[in-house]
Structures are given as C-alpha cells and as structure tokens.
N, CA and C of each residue as an Amber inpcrd file, in Angstrom:
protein
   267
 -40.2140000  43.0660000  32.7500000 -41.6600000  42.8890000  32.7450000
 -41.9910000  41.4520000  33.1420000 -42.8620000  41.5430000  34.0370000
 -43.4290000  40.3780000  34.3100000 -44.2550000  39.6600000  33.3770000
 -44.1000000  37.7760000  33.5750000 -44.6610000  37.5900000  32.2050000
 -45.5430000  36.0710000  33.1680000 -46.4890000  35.4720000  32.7520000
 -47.0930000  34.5360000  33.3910000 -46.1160000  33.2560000  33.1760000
 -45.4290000  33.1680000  32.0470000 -45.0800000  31.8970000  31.9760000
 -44.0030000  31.2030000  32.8690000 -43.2540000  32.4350000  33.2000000
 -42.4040000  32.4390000  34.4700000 -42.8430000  32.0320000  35.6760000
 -44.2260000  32.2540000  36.0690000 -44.6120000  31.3220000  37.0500000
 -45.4260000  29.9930000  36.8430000 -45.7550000  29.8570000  35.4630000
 -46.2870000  28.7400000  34.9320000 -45.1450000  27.8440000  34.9480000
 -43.7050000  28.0430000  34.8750000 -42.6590000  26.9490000  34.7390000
 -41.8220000  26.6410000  35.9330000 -42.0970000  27.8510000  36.6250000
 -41.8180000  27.6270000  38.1460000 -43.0390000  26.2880000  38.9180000
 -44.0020000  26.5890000  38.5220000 -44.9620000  25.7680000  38.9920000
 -44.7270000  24.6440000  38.2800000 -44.3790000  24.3750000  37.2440000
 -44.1590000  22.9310000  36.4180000 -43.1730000  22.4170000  36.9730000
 -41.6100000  23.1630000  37.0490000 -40.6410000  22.0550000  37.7200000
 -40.9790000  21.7720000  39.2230000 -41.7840000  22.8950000  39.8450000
 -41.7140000  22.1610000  41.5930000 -42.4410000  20.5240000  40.7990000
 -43.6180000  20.8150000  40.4430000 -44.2580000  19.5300000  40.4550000
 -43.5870000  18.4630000  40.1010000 -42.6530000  19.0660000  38.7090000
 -42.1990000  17.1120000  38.3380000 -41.0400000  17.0070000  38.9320000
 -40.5200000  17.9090000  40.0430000 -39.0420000  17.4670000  40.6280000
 -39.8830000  17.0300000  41.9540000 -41.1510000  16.8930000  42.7450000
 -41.1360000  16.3050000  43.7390000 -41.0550000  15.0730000  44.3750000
 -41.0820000  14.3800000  43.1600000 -40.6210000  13.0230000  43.3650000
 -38.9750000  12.3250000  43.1320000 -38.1070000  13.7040000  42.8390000
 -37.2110000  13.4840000  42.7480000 -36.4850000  12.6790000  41.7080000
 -37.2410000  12.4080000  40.2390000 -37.2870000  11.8800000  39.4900000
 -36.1460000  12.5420000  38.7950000 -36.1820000  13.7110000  38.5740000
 -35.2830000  14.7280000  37.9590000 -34.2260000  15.4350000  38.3240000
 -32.9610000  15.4480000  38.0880000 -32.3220000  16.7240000  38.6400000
 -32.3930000  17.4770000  38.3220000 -32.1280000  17.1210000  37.1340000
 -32.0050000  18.5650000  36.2470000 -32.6900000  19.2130000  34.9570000
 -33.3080000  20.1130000  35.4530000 -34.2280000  20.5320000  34.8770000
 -33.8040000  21.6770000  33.9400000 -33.8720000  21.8050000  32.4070000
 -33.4530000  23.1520000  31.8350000 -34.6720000  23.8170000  31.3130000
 -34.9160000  24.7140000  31.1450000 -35.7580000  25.7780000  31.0930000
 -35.5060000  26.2680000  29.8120000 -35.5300000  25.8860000  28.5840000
 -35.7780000  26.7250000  27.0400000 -36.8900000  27.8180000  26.8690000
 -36.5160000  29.4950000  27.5040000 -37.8200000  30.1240000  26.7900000
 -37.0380000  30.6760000  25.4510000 -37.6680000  30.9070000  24.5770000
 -37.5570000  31.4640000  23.7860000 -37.3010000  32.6780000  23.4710000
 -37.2960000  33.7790000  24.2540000 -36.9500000  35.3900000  25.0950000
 -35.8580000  34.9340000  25.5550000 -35.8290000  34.2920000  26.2320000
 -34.3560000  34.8490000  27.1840000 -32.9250000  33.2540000  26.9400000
 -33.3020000  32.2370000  26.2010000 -32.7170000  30.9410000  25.7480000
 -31.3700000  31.5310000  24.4640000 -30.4020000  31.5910000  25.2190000
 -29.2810000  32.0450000  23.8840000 -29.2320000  33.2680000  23.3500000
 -29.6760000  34.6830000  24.4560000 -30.0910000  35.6250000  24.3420000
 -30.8530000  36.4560000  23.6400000 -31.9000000  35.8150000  23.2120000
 -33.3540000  35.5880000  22.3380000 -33.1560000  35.0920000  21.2740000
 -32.0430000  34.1770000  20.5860000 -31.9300000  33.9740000  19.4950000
 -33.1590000  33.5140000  18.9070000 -34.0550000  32.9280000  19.6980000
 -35.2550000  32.0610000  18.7070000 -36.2200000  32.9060000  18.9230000
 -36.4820000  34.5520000  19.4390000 -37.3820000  35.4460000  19.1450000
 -36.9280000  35.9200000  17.4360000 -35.5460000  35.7910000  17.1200000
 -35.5090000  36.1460000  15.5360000 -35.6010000  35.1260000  14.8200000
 -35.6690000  35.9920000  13.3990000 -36.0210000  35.0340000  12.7020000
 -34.6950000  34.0510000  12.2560000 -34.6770000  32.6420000  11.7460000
 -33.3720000  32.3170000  11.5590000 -33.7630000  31.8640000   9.9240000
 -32.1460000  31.4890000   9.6360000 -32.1500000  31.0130000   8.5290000
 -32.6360000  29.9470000   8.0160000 -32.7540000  29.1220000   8.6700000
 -33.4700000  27.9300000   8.4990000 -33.3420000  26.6920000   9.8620000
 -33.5830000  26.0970000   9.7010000 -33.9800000  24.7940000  10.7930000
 -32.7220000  23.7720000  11.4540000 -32.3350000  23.7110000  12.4690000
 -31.0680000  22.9720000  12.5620000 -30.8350000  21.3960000  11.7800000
 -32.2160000  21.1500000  11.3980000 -31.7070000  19.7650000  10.5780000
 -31.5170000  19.8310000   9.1320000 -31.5520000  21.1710000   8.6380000
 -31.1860000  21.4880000   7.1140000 -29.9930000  21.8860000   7.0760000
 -28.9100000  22.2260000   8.1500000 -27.6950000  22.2620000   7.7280000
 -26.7000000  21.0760000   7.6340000 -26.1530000  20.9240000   6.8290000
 -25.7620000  19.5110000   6.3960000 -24.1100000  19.9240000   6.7430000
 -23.7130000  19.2260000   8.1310000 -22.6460000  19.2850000   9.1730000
 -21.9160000  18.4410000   7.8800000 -22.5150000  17.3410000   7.6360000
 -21.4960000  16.3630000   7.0710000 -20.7180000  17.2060000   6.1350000
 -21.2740000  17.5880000   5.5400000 -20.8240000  18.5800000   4.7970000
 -19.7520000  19.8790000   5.1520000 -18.9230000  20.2530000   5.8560000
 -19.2040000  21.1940000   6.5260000 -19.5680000  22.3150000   6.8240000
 -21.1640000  22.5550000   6.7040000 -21.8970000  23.5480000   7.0400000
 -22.4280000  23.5440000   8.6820000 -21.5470000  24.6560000   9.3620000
 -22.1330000  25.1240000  10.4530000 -23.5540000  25.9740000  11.2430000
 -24.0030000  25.1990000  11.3960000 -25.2160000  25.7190000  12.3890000
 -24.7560000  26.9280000  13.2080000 -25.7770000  28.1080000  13.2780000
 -25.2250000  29.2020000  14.5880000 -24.9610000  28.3210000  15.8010000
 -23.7570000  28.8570000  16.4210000 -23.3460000  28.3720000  18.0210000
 -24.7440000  28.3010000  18.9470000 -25.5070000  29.3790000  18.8030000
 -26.6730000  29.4710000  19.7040000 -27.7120000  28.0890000  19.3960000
 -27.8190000  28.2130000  18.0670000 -28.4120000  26.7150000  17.8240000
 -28.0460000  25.2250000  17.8040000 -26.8960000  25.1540000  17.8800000
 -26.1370000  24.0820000  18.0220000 -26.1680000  23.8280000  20.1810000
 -26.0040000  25.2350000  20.7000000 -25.6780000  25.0280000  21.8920000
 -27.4080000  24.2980000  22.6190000 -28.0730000  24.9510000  21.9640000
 -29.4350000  24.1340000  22.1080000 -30.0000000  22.9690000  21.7410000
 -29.1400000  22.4880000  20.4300000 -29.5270000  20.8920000  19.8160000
 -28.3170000  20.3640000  20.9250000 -27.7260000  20.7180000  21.3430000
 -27.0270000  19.7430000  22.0520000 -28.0920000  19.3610000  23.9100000
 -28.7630000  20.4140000  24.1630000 -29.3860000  20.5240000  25.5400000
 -30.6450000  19.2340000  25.2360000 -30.6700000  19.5840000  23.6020000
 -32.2540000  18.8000000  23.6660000 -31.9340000  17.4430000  23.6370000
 -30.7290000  17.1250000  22.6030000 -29.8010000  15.6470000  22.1530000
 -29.6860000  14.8810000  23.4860000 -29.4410000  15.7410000  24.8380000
 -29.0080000  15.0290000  25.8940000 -30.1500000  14.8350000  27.0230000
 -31.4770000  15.3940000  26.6220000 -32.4210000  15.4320000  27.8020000
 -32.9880000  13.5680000  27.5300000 -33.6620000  13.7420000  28.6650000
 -34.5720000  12.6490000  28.7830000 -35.8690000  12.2360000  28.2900000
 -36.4230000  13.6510000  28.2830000 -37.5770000  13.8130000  28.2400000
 -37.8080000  15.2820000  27.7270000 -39.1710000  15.1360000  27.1570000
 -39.0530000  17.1270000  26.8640000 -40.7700000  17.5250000  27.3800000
 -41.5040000  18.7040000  28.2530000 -42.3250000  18.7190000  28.4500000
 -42.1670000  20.2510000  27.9830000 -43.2270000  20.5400000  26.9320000
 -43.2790000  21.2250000  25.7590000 -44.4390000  22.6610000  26.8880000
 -44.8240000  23.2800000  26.9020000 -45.7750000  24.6660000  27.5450000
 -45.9920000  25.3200000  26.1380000 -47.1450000  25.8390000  26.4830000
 -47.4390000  26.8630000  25.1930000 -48.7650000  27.1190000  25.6770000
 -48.9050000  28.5650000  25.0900000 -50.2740000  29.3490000  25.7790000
 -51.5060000  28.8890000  24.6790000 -52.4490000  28.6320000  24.9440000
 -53.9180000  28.6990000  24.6810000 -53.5350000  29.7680000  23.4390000
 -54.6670000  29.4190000  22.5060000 -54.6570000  30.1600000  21.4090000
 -56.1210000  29.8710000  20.8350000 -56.8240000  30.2160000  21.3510000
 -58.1020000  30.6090000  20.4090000 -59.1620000  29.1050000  20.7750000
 -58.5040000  28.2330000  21.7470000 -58.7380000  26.9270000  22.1360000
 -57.7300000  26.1320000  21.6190000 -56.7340000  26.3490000  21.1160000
 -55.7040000  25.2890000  20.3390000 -54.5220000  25.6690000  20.8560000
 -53.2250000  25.1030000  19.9950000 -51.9630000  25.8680000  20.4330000
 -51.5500000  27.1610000  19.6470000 -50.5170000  27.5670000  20.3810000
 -50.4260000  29.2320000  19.6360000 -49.5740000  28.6060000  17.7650000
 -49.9140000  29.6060000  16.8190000 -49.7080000  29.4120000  15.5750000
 -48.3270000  29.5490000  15.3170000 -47.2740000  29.5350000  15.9960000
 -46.4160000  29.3740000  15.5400000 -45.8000000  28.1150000  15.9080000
 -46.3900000  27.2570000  16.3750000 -45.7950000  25.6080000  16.5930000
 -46.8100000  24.6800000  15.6710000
C-alpha cells in the first residue's frame, strides 16, 4: 500500500543531498525500520536498560541506537495532527 510519507522522504533527501552536504542518508520509518519493531509495543525505552549491568537491549533496538549514536544530524517528519504533532511523540 501506498503511503504519502514515502514520497514525503523521497522529497526530503533529494533536497538536503543537493548540496552534497550528505552522503548518507538513513531513512528510520517505523513500519518497515527492523521489520516493524517500533510499530509494537516494547518493553521499555533503550535508555532504561542498564548495559552496565548486563542487561541487554533487543538487537533491533540496539541496531538502531547505534544508526542514531553515529548520525550527524537527525531531521525528525511527522504528520500534522489536529494542527500539532501526532500524539504519540
């Protein structure tokens, strides 16, 4: 199924890669990012598991704190909600 945001993020990276500022661009949706892991619900938040300790984070969430740990920058999308952002952020 076609979904708008897919061309809403297509349209976001042409723009901020035309200056060539960026290579590399990763794409976190939430549907299809770690094979929907963050459409379910999780156990709790990756900064409440206490590694030091050794308590492991799911692989899927860890494989994502590591994408975010290493970006540059993060440019966040989210649909309109009533005039605000949607209620789950």
């Amino acid at each position: 199924k076609k979904r708008a945001n897919d061309a809403v993020a297509k349209f976001v990276q042409s723009r901020v890669s035309v200056n060539g500022s960026f290579e590399n661009i990763a794409t976190l949706d939430p549907r299809d990012t770690e094979n929907g892991f963050f459409t379910r619900l999780m156990d709790k938040a990756y900064f409440h598991y206490k590694i030091s300790e050794g308590e492991s984070p799911p692989t899927e969430l860890e494989n994502t704190a590591k994408v975010l740990r290493e970006a540059d920058c993060f440019l966040i999308i989210t649909p309109e909600y009533n005039h605000s952002i949607a209620p789950g952020l």
